[in-house]
C-alpha positions in Angstrom: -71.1 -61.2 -130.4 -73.4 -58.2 -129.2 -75.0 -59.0 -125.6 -78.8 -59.6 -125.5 -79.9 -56.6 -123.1 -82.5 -57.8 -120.1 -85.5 -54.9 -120.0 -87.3 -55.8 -116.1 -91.1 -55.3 -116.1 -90.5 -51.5 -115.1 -87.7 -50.6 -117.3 -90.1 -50.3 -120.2 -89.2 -46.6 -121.8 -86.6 -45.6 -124.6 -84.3 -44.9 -121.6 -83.5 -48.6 -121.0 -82.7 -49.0 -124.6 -80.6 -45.9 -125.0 -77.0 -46.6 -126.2 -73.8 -44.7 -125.4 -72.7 -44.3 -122.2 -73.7 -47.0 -119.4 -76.6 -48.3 -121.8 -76.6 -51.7 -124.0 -75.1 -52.2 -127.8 -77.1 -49.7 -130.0 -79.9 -52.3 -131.7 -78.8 -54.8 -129.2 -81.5 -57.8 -129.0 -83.6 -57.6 -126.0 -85.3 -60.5 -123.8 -88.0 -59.7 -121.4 -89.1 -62.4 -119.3 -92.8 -62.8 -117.8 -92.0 -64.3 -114.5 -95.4 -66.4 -113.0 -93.7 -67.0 -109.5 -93.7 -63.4 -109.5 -97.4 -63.5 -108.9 -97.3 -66.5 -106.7 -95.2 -65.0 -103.8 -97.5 -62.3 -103.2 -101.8 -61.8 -103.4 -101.3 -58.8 -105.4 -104.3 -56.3 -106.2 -105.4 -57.5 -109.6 -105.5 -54.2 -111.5 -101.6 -54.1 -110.5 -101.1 -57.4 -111.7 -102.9 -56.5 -115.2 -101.3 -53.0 -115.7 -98.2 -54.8 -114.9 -98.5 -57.7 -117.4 -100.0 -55.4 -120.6 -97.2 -53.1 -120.0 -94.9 -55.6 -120.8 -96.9 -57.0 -123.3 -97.6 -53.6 -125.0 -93.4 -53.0 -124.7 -93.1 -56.4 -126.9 -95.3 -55.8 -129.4 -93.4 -52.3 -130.0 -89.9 -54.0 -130.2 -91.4 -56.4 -132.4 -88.8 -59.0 -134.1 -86.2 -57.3 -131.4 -87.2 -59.1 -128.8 -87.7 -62.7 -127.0 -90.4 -62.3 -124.8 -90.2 -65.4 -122.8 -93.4 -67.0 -120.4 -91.4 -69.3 -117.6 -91.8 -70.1 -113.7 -88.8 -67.8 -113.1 -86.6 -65.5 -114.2 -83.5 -67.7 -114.6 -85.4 -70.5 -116.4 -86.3 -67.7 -118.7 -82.5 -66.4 -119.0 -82.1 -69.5 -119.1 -84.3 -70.4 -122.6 -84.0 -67.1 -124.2 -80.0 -66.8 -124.4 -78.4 -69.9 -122.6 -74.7 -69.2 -121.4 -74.8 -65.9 -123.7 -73.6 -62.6 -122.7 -76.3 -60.1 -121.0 -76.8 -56.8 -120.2 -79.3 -55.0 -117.8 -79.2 -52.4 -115.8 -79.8 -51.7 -112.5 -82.9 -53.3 -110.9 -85.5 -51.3 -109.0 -85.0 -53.8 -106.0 -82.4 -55.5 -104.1 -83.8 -59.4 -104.4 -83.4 -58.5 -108.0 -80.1 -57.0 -108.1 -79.2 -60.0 -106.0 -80.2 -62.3 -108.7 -78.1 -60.6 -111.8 -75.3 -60.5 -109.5 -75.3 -64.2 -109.2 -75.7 -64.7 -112.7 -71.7 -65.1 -114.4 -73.2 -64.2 -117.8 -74.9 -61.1 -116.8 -73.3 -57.5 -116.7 -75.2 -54.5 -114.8 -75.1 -51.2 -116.4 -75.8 -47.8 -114.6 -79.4 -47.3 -112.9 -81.7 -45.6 -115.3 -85.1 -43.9 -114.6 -84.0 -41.1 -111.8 -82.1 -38.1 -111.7 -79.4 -38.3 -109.2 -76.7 -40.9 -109.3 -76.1 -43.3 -106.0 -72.5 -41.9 -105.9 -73.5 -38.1 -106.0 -76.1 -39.2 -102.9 -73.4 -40.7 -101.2 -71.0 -37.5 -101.8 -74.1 -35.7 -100.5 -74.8 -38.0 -97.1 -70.8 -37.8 -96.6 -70.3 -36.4 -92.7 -74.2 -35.9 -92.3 -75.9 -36.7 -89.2 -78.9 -36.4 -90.6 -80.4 -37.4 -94.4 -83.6 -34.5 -94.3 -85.5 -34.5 -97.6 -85.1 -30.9 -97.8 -81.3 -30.2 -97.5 -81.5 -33.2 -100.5 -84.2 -31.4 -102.6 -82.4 -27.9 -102.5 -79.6 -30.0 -103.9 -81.2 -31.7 -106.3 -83.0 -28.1 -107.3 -79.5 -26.4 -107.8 -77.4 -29.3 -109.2 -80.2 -29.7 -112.4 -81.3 -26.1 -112.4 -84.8 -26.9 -111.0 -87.1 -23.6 -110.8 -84.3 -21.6 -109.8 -83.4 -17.5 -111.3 -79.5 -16.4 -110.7 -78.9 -19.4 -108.6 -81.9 -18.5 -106.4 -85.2 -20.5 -106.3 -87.3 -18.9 -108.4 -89.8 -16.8 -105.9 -86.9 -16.3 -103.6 -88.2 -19.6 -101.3 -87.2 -23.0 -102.0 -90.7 -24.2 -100.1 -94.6 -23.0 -100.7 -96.2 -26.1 -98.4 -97.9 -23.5 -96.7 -99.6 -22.4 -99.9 -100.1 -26.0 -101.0 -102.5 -27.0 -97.9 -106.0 -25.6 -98.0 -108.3 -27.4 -96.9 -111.4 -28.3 -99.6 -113.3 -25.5 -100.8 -116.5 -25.3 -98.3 -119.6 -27.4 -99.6 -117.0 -28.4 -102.3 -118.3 -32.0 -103.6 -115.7 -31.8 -106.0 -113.2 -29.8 -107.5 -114.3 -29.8 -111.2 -110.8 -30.5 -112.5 -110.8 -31.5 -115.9 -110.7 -34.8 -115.7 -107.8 -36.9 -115.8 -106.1 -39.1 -119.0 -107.9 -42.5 -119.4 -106.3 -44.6 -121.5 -108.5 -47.0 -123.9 -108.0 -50.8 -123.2 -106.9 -53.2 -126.7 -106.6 -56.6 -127.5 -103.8 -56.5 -125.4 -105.6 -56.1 -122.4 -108.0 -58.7 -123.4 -105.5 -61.0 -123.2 -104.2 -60.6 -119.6 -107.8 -60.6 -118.5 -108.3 -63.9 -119.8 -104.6 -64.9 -118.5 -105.6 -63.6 -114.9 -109.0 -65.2 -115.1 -107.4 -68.8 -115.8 -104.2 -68.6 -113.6 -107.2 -67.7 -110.6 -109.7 -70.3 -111.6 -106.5 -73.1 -111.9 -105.5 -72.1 -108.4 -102.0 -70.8 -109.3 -103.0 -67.5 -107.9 -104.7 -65.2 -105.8 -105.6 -61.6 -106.2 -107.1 -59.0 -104.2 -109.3 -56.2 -105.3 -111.3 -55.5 -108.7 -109.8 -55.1 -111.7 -112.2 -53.2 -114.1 -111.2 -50.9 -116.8 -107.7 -49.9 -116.9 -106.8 -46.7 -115.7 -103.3 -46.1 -115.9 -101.4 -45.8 -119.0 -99.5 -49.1 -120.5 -97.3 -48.1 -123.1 -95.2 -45.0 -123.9 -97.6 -43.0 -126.0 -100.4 -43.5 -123.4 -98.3 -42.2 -120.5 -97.1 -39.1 -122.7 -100.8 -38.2 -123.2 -101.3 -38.0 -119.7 -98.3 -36.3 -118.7 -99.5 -33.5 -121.6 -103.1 -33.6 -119.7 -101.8 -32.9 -116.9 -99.5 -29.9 -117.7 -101.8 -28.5 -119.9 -105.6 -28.7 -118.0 -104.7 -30.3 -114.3 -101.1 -28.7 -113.2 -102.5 -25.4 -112.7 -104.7 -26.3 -109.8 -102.6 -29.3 -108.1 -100.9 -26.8 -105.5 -103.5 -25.8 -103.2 -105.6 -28.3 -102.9 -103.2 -31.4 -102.9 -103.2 -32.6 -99.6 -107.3 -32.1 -99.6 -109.8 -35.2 -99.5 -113.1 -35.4 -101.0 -115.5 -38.5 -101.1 -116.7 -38.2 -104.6 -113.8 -37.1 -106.3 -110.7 -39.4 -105.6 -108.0 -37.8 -108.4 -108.6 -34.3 -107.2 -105.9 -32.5 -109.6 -103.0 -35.1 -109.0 -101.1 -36.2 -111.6 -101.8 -39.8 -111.7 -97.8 -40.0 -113.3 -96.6 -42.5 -110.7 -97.4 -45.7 -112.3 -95.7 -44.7 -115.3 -92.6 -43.2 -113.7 -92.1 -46.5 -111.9 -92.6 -47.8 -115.0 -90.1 -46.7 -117.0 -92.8 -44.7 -118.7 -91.8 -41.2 -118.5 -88.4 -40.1 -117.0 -88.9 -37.8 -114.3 -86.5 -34.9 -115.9 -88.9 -34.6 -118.9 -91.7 -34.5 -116.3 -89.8 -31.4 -113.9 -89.2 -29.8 -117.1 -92.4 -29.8 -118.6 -93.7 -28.5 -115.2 -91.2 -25.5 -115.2 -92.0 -24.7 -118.8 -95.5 -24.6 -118.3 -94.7 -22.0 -115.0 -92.2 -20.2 -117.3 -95.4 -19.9 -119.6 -97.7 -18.4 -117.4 -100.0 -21.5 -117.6 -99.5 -22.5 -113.7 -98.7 -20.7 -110.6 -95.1 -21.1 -108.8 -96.8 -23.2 -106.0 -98.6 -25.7 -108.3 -95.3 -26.4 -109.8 -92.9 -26.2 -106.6 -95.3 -29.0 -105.4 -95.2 -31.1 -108.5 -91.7 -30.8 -108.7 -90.9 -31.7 -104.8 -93.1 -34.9 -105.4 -90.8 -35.4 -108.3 -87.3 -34.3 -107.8 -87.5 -34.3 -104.0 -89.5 -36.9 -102.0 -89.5 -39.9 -105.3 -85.4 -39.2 -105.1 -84.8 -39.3 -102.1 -87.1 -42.1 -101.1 -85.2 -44.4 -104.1 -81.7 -42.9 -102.7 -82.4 -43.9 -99.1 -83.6 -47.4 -99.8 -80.3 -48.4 -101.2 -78.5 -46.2 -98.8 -80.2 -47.6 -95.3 -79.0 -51.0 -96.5 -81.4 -54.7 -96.3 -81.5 -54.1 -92.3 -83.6 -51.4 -92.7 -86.3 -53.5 -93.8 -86.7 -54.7 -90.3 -86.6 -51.8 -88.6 -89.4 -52.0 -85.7 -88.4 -48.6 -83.3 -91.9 -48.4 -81.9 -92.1 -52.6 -81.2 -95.5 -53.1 -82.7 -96.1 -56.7 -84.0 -99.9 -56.8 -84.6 -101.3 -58.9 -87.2 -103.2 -56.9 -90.3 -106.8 -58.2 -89.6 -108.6 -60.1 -92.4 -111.0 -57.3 -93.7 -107.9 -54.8 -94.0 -105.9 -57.7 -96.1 -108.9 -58.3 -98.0 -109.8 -54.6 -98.7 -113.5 -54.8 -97.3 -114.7 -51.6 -97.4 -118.2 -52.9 -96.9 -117.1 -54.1 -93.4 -115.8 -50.6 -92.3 -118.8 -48.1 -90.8 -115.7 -45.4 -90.0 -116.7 -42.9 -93.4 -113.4 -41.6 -94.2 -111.6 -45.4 -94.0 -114.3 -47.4 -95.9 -114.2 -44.5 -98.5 -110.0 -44.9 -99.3 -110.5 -48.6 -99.0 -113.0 -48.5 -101.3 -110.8 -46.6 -103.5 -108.1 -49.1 -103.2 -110.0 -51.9 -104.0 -111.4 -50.1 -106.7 -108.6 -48.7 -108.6 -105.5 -49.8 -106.7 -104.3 -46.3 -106.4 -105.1 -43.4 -103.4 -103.5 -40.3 -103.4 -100.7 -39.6 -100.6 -102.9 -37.9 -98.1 -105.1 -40.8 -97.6 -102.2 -42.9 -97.9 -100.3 -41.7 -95.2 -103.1 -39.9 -92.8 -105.7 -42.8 -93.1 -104.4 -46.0 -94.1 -100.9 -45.6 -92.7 -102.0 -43.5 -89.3 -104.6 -45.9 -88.4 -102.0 -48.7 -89.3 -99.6 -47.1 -86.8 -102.3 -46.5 -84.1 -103.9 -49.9 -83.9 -99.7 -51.2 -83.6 -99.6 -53.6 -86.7 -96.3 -55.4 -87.8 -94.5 -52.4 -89.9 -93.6 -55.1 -92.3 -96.5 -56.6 -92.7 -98.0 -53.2 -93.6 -95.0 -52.5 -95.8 -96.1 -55.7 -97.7 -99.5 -54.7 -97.8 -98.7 -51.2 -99.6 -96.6 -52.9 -102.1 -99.2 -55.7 -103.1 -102.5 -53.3 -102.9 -101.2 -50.3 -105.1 -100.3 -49.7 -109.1 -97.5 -48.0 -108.6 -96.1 -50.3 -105.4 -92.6 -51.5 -105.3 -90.4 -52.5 -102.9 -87.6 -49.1 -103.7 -91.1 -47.3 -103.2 -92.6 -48.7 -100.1 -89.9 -49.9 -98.2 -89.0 -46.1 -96.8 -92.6 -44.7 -97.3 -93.9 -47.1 -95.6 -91.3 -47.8 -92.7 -89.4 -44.3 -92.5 -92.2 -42.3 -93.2 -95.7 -43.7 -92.3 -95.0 -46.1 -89.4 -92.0 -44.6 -87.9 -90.7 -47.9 -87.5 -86.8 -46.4 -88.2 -87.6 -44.5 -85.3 -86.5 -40.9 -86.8 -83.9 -42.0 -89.3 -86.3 -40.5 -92.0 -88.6 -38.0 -90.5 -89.0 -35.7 -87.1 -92.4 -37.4 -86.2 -94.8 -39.6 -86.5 -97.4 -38.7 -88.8 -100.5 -39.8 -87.3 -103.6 -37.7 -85.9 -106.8 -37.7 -84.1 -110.5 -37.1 -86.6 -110.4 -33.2 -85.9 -107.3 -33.1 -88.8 -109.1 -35.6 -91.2 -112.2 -33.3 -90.8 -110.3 -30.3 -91.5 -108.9 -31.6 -95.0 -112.0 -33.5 -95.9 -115.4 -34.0 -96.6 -115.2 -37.3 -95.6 -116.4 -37.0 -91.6 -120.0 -35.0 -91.9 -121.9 -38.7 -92.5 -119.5 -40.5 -90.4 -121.0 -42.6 -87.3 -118.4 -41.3 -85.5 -117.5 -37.5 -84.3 -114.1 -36.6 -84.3 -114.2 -34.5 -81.3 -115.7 -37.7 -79.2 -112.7 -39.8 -77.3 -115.1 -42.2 -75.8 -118.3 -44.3 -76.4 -120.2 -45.2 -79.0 -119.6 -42.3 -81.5 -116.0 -41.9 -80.5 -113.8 -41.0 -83.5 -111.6 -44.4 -84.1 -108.8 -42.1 -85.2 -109.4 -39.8 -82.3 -109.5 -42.5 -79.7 -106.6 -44.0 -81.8 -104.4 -41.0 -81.6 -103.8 -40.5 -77.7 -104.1 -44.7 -77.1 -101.1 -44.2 -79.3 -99.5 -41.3 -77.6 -100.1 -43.2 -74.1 -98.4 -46.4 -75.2 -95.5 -44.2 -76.6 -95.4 -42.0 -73.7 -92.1 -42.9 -72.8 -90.3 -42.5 -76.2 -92.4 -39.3 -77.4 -92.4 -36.9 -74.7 -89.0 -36.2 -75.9 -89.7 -35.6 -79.5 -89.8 -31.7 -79.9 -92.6 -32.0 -82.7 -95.1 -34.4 -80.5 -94.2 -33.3 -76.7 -97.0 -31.0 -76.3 -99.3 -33.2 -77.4 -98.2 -36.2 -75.2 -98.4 -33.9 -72.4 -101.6 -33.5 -72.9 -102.3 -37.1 -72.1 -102.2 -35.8 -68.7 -105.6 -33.6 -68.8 -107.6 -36.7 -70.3 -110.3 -37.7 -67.4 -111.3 -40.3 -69.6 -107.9 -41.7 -70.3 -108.9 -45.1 -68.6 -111.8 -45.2 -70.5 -110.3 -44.6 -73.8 -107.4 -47.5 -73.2 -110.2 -50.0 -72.5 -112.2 -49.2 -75.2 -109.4 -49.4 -77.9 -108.0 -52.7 -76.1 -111.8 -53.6 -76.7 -111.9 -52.9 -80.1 -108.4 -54.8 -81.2 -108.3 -55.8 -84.7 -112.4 -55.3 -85.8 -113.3 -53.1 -88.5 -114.4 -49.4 -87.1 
């Protein structure tokens, strides 16, 4: 008797369903399973919780008579109804609670992970007598062993890296930068019907969402998130490189993709997205460094950060270097913009809340660097990430989150903490011109938060830093601040209130 293959809510593209090698039966029958404690264990942004729930939906209604879509409290009471003691496939989850539970299930067999381009037993081969796992060394590997943008076994342009072509700050006066806009998809019955789901599990108290979930942005079914990978490479690509680690207040997309929903997904497959960027570079239609950049976010940091989570092991998710233990205060849980005077942080908080998605600049420089500054709970912010954005899971947060934005592995990941006073926030950004506060100012009334933030961080990690190659000049300057006393007071002042 064929096995009934398991898709996961973000296992949703033809990849999942491919037979031969590692996959399920060819025209095996599929369950999916709608799990509602899934929602209860965590006050997820509602536009997640929707994209999530009509992605599934929308991956039914394509299989058609194929599949048992099953509604239950959890997923092994709807194992449980769709195939009783029968014989299942799936493969590898996304997460290790999950791969946990198909482990413990006697029917169950799990197939090969799908959806990424390098194999766990290739990374291991690669970490094997390292001292150190640097995203680079992996992403030149990556580059060579799939034949990434390279000529003759050389990265094509002779450099493996163009960052320092890929950081200009925005255009001056720049309001935006009149990209073509991004793929939005068009909501459908489907859609209608999660709304009205989410409205009644909300007003029966069952559960509890955070953040506004208006028109869906982000694509929900396989032909949706081909259009916008074709948008991008054909109109967007072209002018991603320069300007992708730039912020502007009126225009949130900039030239970024907006693929990372539908990669973790199941969507798109990232080789068909590398590829479609090389071809377009091959074609003349985008410069080397838009692609290169594209292609890193792709092939390097997205692999490596998926490779490392099952590498550092379940330990890592309590990895607390730095010691901080600080609750997240209630407007930053409840994304209140409206409480926050600080211009640049009420502006991506208002984005978040708006549309559950940021790009990675505003991610990691505001969100996450004020996050580390003020000394919140690395895992509570970890938790935080995953609930409040689209494309948040644990494979994606747990590293990003405690590797790279809270140095909470205390190096395992990256050279340095990324955090940083107003003066680099201005430099990328309109966002500081009608701010209340100056980034130049250290103390009183219009002193930058981030700026204060910054060297009340330093001092408190004097100890740990000065030793740190990247961040020793800087913590040596703590010892030309007058106004060092000051500054402590006033941040110790300030605690957990909205800037």
């Amino acid at each position: 008797m064929t096995a009934t293959h398991w898709l996961f809510g973000d296992q949703l593209g033809p990849a999942f369903l491919a037979a031969g090698a590692g996959g399920p039966s060819r025209d095996a029958p599929v369950v999916m399973i709608e799990s509602r404690a899934v929602f209860r264990r965590r006050r997820f942004h509602r536009a997640k919780a929707h994209l999530i729930l009509s992605a599934m939906r929308h991956r039914a209604a394509e299989l058609g008579d194929r599949v048992r879509y099953v509604r239950a409290e959890t997923y092994r009471e709807g194992l449980r109804q769709a195939v009783g003691d029968g014989r299942v496939t799936v493969h590898h989850p996304t997460s290790r609670a999950a791969l946990r539970l198909v482990r413990s299930l006697d029917n169950v067999t799990v197939l090969p992970p799908r959806g990424f381009l390098v194999r766990h037993e290739d990374f291991a081969a690669w970490t094997d007598g390292r001292s150190t796992l640097r995203m680079e060394t992996f992403y030149r590997r990556v580059r060579s062993d799939h034949d990434l943008l390279m000529e003759g076994g050389r990265p094509a342009g002779g450099t493996w890296n163009l960052d320092h072509e890929n950081r200009e700050p925005p255009p001056p006066g720049a309001r935006t930068l009149e990209s073509p806009a991004p793929y939005r998809p068009r909501e459908d019955a489907v859609d209608e019907e999660v709304r009205r789901d989410l409205d009644r599990w909300e007003r029966e108290g069952d559960v509890s969402f955070v953040g506004r979930d208006g028109p869906r942005l982000f694509p929900a079914d396989r032909r949706q998130a081909l259009a916008a990978l074709d948008r991008f490479l054909r109109h967007r690509l072209a002018e991603f490189g320069a300007y992708e680690d730039a912020m502007l207040a009126e225009d949130d997309t900039l030239s970024h993709s907006l693929l990372s929903s539908s990669l973790n997904l199941g969507l798109l497959d990232p080789a068909e997205c590398v590829e479609g960027a090389e071809a377009a570079w091959r074609a003349g239609r985008a410069p080397l460094n838009s692609v290169e950049g594209f292609v890193r976010q792709i092939a390097g940091w997205r692999e490596y950060v998926w490779q490392l989570y099952w590498h550092f092991g379940e330990g890592y998710r309590t990895s607390n270097a730095l010691g901080h233990t600080a609750a997240l205060p209630g407007w930053w849980d409840d994304l209140d913009a409206d409480a926050v005077s600080s211009h640049c942080l009420a502006t991506v908080l208002r984005q978040v809340r708006d549309t559950g998605w940021t790009h990675h600049i505003p991610r990691l420089m505001v969100l996450g660097s004020y996050a580390l500054q003020r000394g919140w709970d690395p895992a509570a912010v970890t938790d935080w990430f995953h609930r409040s954005f689209v494309d948040g899971y644990d494979w994606v947060m747990l590293p990003n989150v405690v590797g790279m934005s809270q140095y909470a592995d205390g190096g395992r990941m990256t050279t340095k903490p990324y955090t940083s006073g107003g003066a680099y926030i201005d430099r990328m950004s309109d966002l500081c011109g009608p701010c209340p506060y100056r980034p130049d100012r250290r103390v009183g009334e219009d002193a930058c938060p981030f700026t204060a933030g910054y060297w009340a961080f330093l001092h408190r990690h004097r100890g740990r830093l000065r030793h740190n190659a990247r961040i020793s000049r800087a913590v040596h300057g703590l010892d030309r601040l007058r106004d060092l006393p000051a500054l402590l007071e006033q941040e110790r002042e300030r605690g957990g209130q909205a800037p």
